[in-house]
C-alpha positions as CSV (number, residue, x, y, z in Angstrom):
1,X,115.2,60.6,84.7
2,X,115.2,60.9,88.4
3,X,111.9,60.1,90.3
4,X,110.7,61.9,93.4
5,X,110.0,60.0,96.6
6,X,108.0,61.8,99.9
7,X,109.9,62.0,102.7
8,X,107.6,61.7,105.4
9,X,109.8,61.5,108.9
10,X,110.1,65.1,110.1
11,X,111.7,64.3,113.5
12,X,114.8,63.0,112.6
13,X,117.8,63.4,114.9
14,X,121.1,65.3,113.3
15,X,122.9,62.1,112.5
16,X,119.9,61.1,111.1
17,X,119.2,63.7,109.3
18,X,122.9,64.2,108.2
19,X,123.4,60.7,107.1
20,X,119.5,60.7,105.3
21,X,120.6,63.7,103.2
22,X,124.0,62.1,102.1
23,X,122.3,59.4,100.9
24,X,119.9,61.7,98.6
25,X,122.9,63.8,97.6
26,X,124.8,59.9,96.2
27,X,121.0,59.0,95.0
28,X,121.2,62.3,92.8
29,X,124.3,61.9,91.2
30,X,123.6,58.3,90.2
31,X,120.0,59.3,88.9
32,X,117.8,57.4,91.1
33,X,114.4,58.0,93.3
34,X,115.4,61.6,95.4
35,X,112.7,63.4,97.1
36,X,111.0,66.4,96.2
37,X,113.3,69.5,96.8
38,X,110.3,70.7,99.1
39,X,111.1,68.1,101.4
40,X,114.7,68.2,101.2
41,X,114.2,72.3,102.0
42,X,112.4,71.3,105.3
43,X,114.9,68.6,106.2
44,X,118.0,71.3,105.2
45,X,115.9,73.9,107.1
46,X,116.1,71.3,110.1
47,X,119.6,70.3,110.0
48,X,120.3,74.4,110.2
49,X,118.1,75.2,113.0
50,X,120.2,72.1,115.0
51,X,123.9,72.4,114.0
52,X,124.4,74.9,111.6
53,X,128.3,73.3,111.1
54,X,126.5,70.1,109.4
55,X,124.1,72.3,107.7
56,X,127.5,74.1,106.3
57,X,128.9,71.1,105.2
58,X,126.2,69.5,103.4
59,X,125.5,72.9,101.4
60,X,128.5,72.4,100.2
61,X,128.5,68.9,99.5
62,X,125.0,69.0,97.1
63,X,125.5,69.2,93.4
64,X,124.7,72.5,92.2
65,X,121.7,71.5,90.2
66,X,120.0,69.6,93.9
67,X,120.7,72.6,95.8
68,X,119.3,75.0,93.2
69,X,116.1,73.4,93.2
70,X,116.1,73.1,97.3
71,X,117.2,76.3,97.5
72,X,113.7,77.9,95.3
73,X,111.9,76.2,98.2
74,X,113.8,78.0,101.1
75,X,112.6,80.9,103.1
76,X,114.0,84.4,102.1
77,X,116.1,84.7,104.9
78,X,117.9,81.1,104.4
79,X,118.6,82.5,100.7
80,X,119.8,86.2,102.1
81,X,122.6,84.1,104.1
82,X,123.4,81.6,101.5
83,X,126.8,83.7,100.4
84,X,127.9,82.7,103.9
85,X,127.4,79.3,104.1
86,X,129.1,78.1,100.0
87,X,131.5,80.6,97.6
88,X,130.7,82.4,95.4
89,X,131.8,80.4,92.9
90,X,129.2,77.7,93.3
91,X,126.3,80.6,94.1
92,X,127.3,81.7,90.3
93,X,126.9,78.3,89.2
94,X,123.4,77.7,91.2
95,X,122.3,81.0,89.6
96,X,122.8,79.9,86.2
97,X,120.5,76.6,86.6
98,X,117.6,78.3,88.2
99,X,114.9,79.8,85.8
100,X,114.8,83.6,85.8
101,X,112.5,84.4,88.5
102,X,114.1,82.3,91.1
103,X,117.4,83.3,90.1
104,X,116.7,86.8,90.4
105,X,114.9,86.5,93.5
106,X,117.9,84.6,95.1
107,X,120.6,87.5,93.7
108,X,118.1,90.0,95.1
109,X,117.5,88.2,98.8
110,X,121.9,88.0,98.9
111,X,121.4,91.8,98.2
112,X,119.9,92.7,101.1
113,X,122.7,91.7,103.7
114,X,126.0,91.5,101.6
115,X,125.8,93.5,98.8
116,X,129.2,92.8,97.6
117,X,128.4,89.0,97.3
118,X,125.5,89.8,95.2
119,X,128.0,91.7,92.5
120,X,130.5,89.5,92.8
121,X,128.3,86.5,91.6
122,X,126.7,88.3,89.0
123,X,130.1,89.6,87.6
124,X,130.7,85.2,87.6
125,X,127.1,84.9,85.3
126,X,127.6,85.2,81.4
127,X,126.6,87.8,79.9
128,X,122.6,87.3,79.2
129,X,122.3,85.7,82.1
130,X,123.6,89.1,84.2
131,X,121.2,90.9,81.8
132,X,118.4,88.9,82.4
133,X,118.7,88.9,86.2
134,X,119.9,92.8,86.3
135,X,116.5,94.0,84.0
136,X,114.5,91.2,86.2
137,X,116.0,93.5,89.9
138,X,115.2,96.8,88.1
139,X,111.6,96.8,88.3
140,X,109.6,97.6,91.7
141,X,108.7,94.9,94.2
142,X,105.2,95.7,93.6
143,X,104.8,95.5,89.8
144,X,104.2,92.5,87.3
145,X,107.7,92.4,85.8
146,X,109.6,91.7,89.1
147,X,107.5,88.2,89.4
148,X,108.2,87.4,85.6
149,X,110.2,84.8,84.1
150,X,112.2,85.2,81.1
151,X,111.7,81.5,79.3
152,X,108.9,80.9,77.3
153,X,107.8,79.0,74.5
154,X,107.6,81.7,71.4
155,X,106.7,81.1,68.0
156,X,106.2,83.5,65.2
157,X,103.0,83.6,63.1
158,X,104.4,82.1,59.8
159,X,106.2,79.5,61.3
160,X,105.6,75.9,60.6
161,X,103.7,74.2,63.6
162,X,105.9,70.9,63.4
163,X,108.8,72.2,63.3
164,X,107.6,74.5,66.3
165,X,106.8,71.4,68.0
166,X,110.5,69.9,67.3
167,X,112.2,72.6,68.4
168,X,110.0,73.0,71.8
169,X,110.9,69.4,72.4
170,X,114.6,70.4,72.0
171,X,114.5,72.8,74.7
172,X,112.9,70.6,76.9
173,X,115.3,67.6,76.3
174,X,118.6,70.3,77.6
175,X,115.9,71.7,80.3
176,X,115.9,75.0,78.7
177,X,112.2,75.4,79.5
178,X,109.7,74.3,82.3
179,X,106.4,74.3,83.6
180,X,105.3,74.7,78.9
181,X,101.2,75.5,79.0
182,X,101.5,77.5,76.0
183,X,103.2,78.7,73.2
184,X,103.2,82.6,72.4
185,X,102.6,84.1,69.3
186,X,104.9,87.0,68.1
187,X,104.5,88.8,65.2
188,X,107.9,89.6,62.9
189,X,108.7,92.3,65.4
190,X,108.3,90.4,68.6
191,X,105.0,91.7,69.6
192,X,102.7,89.3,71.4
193,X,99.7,88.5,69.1
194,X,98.2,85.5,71.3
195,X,98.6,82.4,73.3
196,X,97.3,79.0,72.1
197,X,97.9,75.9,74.9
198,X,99.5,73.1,74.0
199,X,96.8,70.8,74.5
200,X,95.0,72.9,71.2
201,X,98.1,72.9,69.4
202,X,98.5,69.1,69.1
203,X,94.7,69.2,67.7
204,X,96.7,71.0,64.2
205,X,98.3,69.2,61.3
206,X,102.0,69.9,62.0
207,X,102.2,71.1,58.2
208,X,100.0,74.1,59.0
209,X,101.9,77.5,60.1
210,X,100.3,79.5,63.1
211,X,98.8,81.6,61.0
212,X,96.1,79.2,59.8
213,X,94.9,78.7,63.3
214,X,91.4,80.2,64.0
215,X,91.0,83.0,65.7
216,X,88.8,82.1,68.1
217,X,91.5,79.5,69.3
218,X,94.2,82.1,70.3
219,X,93.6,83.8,73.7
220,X,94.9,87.5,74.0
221,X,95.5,87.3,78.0
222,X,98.5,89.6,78.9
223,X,99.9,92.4,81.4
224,X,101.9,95.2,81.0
225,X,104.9,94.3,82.9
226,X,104.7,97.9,85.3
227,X,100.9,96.3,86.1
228,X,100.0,96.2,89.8
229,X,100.6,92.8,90.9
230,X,97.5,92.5,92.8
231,X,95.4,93.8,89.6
232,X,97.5,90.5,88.0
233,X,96.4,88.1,91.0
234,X,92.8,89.3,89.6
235,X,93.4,88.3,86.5
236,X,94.7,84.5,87.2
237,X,91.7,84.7,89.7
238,X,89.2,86.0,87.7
239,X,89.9,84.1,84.3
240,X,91.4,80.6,86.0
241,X,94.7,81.4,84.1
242,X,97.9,78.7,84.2
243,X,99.9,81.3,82.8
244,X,100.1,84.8,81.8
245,X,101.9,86.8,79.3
246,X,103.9,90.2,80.0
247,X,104.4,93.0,77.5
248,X,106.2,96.0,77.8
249,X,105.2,99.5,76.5
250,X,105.6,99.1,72.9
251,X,103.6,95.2,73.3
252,X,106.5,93.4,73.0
253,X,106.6,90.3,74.9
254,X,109.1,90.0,77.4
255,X,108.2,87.2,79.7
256,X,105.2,85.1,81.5
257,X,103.8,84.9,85.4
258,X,103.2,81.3,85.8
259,X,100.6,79.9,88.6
260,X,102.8,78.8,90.9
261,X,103.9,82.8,91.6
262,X,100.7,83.7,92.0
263,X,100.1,81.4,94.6
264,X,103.1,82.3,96.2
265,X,101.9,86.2,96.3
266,X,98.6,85.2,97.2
267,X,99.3,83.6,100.3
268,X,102.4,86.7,101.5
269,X,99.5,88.7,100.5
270,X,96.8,86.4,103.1
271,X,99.7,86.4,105.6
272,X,100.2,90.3,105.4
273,X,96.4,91.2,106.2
274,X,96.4,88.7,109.0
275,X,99.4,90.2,110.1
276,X,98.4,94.0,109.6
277,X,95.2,93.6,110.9
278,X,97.0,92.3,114.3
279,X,99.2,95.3,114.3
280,X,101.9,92.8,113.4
281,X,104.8,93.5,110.6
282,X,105.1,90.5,108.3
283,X,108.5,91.0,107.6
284,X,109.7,92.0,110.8
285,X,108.1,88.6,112.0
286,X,110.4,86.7,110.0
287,X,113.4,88.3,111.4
288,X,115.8,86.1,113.7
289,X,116.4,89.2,116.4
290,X,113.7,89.5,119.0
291,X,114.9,93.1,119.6
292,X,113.4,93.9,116.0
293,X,110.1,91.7,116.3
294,X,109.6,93.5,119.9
295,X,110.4,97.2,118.4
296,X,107.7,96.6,115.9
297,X,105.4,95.4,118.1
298,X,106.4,97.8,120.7
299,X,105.4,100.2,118.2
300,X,101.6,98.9,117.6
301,X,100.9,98.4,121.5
302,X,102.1,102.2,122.4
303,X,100.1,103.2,119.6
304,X,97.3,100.8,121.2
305,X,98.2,102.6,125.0
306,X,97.3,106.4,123.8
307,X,94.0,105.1,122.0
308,X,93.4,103.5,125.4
309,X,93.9,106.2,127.5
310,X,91.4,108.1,125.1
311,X,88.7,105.8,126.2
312,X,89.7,106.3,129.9
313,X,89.7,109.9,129.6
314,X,85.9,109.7,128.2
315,X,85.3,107.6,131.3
316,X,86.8,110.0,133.5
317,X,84.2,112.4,132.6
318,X,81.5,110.3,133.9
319,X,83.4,109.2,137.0
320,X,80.7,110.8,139.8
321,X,78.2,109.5,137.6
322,X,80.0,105.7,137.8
323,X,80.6,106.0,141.9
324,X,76.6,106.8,142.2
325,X,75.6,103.5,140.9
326,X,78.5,100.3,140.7
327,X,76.3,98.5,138.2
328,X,77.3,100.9,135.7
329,X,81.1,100.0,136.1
330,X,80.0,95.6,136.1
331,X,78.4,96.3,132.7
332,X,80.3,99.1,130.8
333,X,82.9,95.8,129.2
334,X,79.9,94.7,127.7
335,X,79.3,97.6,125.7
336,X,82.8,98.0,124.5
337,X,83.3,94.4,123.8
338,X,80.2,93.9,121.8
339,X,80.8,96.8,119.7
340,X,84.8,95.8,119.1
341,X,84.0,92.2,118.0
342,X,80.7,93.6,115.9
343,X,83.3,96.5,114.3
344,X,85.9,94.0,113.8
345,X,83.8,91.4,112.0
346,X,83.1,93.9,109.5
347,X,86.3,95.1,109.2
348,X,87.7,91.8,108.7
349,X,85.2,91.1,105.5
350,X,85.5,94.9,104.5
351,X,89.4,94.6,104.2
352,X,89.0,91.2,102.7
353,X,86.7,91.8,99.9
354,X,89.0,94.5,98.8
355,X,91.7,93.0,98.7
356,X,89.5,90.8,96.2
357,X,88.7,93.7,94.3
358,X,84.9,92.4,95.5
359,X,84.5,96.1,96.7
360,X,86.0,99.6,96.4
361,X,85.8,103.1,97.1
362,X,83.0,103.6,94.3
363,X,80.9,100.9,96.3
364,X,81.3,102.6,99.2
365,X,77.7,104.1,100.0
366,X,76.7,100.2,99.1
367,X,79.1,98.3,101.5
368,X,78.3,101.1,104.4
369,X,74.6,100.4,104.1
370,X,74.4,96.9,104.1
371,X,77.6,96.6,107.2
372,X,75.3,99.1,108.9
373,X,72.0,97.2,108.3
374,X,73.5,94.1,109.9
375,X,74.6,95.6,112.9
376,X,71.0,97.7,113.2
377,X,69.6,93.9,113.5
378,X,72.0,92.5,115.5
379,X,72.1,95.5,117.6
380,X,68.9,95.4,118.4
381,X,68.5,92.2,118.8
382,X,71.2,92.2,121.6
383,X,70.1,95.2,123.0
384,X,66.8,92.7,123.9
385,X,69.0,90.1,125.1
386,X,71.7,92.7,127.8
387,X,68.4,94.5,128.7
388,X,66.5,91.7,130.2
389,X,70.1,90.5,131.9
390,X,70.5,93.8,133.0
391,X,66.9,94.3,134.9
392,X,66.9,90.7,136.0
393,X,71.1,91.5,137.6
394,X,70.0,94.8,139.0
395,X,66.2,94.9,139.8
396,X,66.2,98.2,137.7
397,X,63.9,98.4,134.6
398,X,65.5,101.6,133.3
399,X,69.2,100.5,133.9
400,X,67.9,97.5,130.9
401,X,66.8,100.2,128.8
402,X,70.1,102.7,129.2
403,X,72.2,99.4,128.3
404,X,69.9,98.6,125.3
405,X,69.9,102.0,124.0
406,X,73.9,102.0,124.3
407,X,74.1,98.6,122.4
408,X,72.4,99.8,119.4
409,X,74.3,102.8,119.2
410,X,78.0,100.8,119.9
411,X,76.9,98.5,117.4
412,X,75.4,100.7,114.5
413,X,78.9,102.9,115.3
414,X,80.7,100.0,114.5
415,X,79.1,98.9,111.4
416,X,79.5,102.4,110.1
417,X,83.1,102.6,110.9
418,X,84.0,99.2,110.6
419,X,83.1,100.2,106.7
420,X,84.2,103.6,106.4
421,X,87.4,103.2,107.8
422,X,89.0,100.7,105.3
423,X,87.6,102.5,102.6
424,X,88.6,106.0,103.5
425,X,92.3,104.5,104.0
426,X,92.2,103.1,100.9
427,X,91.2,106.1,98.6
428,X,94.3,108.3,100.5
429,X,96.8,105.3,99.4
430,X,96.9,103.8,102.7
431,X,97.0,100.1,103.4
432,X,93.7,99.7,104.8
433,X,94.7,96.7,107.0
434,X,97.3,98.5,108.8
435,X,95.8,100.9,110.7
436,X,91.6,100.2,110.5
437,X,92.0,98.0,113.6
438,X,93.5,100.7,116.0
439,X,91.4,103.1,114.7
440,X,88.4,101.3,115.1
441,X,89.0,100.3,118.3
442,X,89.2,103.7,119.4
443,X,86.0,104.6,118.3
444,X,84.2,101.5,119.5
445,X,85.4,102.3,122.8
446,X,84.5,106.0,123.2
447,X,81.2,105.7,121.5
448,X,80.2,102.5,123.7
449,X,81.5,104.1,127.1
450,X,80.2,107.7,126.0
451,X,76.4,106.5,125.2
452,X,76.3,103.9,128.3
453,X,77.5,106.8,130.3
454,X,75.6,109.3,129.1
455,X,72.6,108.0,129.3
456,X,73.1,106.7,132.5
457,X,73.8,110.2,134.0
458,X,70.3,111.5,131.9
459,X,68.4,108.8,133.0
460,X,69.1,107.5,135.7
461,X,70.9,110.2,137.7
């Protein structure tokens, strides 16, 4: 059995790395300590980024079963161009040692650039393996069964627990199975009764059948494989879960979401709300042409000009009002800037905590009333604070209260909104993180420069 060894030099030079991956590729073949196929990812990932002719070359050098493994741990778009760098032949091959998921993951990546390659290598699978792969690539991005994998560890209800145990330790001796947490009870036609882990099982004598396990013992934890993905990321979350089963329509079990997925989709999912909240396409960011990346972000900053020309306009009204006294223009940043942090804090925990399912649109009146309770006390304690700044700066008493006034208004505006906005989006099937920062910044803006400026020209003018 072949250990694993960290590699832990990540500034290797090409011959280096070259003639370091060579010497895992010979330490494979003759079964001895390799590294983890993480690390040999990140050195292959290397080795591409400085000369993508070695890169080639030692693709095609590793045996398929190596590069399968390395290649689960490669970004999407080192798997979309993988049909370019080894045939076909050897894709096929690769396909066929990777567990359902991956496999179908990899055939669907090849998709999206060469089409043709993708078909060609499936018409190369066996039969169940193309089906497999084929049901796997027909089910929406966004749904449970397009994260599923097809091996599992079934057992009927009347079948006899040793000889379960025997033939699970088959199927693990010709890696048929990996990553075994439980086995899944079927009834006689396939549909999912339970799960029981392993670590209960062994606790059985090994003459009893499933059947004469208690109740209490089998765990009915599933997901209909058209389930929202993130409503299955609750689930792990919510119940701790290693593993989870997926039935279709008529309960019929048809494969299991393992832990290591769910990670995965949580952290795509972290990386898109960062992303979206910055105006900032996850998947454009990943994309090797600049041109692309700056379109999409072109798109978000001209999106980002109109909303600012909004808030100059609303200056523009007050412009005779802004020549009469210069303080006004020193401290009007303040007031924006307060309110745009103060909105944005809320937004950020608004749009986090539903993405959590912490909050929805039926807890709306709720969330809005405590987001706008926090930024009554911080508005006013702030609006203390800039006032006392404002009449020491300026010698003018009533300049302190016109900024104080304008504070708690900014910041109890962008409480309200910083709230409201997210959720709104969110009940018209909008992705709340997309568009609540632009949004919010807009209204931050005019409501801070419209209440310093309007009371300003009442008061002071």
């Amino acid at each position: 059995m072949k250990k694993e060894k960290k590699v832990n030099d990540t500034n290797l030079s090409i011959e280096e790395l070259v003639s370091h991956l060579l010497e895992i590729i010979s330490a494979y073949k003759d079964e001895i300590e390799t590294p983890h196929p993480f690390d040999i990812a990140k050195e292959l990932e290397k080795l591409r980024e400085l000369d993508e002719e070695e890169y080639k070359s030692i693709c095609k050098k590793m045996p398929s079963e190596l590069l399968a493994e390395t290649l689960c741990e490669m970004p999407n778009y080192v798997q979309e161009e993988i049909s370019e760098v080894i045939s076909e032949k050897k894709i096929a091959n690769i396909v066929s040692k990777m567990d359902s998921d991956d496999a179908s993951m990899l055939i669907y990546n090849i998709a999206q650039d060469h089409e043709d390659a993708a078909e060609t290598i499936l018409s190369k699978l066996d039969d169940e393996d193309k089906e497999v792969i084929e049901k796997l690539n027909s089910y929406e991005e966004n749904v449970a069964g397009s994260h599923m994998q097809s091996e599992l560890f079934s057992a009927k209800l009347d079948e006899n627990i040793g000889l379960a145990l025997k033939r699970l330790k088959q199927l693990k001796e010709i890696d048929e199975l990996d990553n075994i947490f439980h086995a899944y009870l079927i009834d006689k036609d396939d549909k999912f009764i339970g799960t029981i882990g392993l670590e209960e099982l062994i606790l059985f004598e090994h003459s009893q059948s499933f059947d004469d396990i208690p109740k209490e013992k089998i765990k009915n934890y599933s997901c209909k494989d058209n389930d929202d993905i993130s409503d299955v990321v609750e689930t792990f979350t919510n119940y701790n879960l290693s593993a989870l089963a997926v039935i279709d329509e008529n309960e019929k079990l048809v494969g299991r979401i393992t832990h290591d997925d769910i990670h995965d989709i949580i952290q795509e999912q972290n990386t898109k709300q960062i992303y979206s909240l910055a105006g900032v396409n996850d998947e454009a960011e990943h994309e090797e042409d600049i041109v692309i990346i700056g379109k999409n972000r072109a798109f978000w900053l001209g999106i980002n000009l109109i909303t600012a020309i909004l808030a100059s306009l609303v200056i523009g009204i007050f412009d005779s009002t802004i020549q009469s006294l210069v303080a006004l223009a020193v401290l009007m940043p303040i007031v924006a800037s307060m309110g745009g942090n103060a909105g944005t804090q809320t937004l950020t925990v608004t749009v986090r905590q539903m993405a959590l399912g912490e909050i929805s649109y039926t807890d709306a009146k709720k969330t809005i009333k405590k987001e706008v309770l926090i930024s009554l006390v911080n508005g006013l304690l702030f609006a203390v604070v800039i006032g006392i700044i404002a009449f020491i700066w300026f010698s003018m008493p009533l300049l302190g209260v016109v900024i104080a006034l304008s504070m708690v208004i900014n910041l109890l505006s962008a409480g309200f909104f910083g709230a409201v906005i997210p959720i709104v989006l969110e009940k018209f099937d909008v992705d709340p993180a997309i568009g609540s920062t632009v949004i919010l910044t807009t209204v931050t803006d005019v409501v801070g420069f419209f209440s310093f400026l309007g009371l300003a020209t009442i008061i002071l003018l």
